[in-house]
C-alpha positions in Angstrom: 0.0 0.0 0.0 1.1 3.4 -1.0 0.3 6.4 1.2 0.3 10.1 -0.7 1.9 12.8 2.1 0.0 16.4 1.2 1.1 19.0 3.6 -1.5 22.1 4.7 -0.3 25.2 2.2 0.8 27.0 5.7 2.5 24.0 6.6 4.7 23.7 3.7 5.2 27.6 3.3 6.2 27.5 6.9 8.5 24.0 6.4 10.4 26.2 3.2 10.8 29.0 4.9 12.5 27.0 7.7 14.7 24.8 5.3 16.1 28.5 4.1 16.4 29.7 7.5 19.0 26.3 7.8 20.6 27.0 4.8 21.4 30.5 5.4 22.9 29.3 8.5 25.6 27.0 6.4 25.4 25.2 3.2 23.6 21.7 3.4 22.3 22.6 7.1 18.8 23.3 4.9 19.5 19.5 3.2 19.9 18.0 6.4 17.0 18.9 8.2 14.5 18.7 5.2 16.1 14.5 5.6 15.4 15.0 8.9 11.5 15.6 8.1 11.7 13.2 5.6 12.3 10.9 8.2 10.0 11.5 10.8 7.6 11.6 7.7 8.6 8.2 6.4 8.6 6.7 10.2 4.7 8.2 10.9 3.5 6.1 7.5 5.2 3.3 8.6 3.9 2.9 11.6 0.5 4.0 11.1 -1.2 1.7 14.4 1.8 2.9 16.3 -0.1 6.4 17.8 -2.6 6.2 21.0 -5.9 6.3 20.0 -8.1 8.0 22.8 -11.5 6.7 23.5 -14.2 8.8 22.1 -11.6 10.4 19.5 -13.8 10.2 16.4 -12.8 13.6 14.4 -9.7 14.7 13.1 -7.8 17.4 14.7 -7.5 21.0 13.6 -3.8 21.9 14.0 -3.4 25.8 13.9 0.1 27.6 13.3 1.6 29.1 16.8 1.4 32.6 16.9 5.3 32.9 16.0 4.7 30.7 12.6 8.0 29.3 13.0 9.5 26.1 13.9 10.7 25.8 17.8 13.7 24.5 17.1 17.3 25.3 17.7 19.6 26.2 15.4 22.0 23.1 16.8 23.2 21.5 14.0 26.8 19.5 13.8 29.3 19.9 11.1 30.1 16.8 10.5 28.1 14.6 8.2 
């Protein structure tokens, strides 16, 4: 079974504007962590039946943008590959 992956528009305006914020930062530091989604992507489909369902959950959530609309995340990244 193949599973499509189609982000929210915000999501993936939000997700470029991130990958340049990496790159600007040091060249491939955008690469990396777009892998790095890739694979957190790839891991969710998976392991679909991994996830807690709650009892009584019956709609899907609405995920909004935090009033920052960017990514908490550091700018940590290592130099070696």
């Amino acid at each position: 079974m193949t599973l499509d992956v189609r982000y929210h528009p915000a999501a993936l305006a939000e997700l470029r504007a991130d990958l340049a914020w990496y790159e600007e930062r040091g060249t491939g530091h955008g690469d990396r962590f777009e892998m790095s989604v890739d694979d957190a992507v790839d891991s969710v489909l998976e392991w679909l039946e991994a996830g807690v369902v709650w009892p009584g959950w019956d709609s899907i959530p609405v995920v909004r943008p935090s009033s920052g609309g960017r990514l908490p995340v550091p700018a940590r990244l290592s130099a070696s590959a």
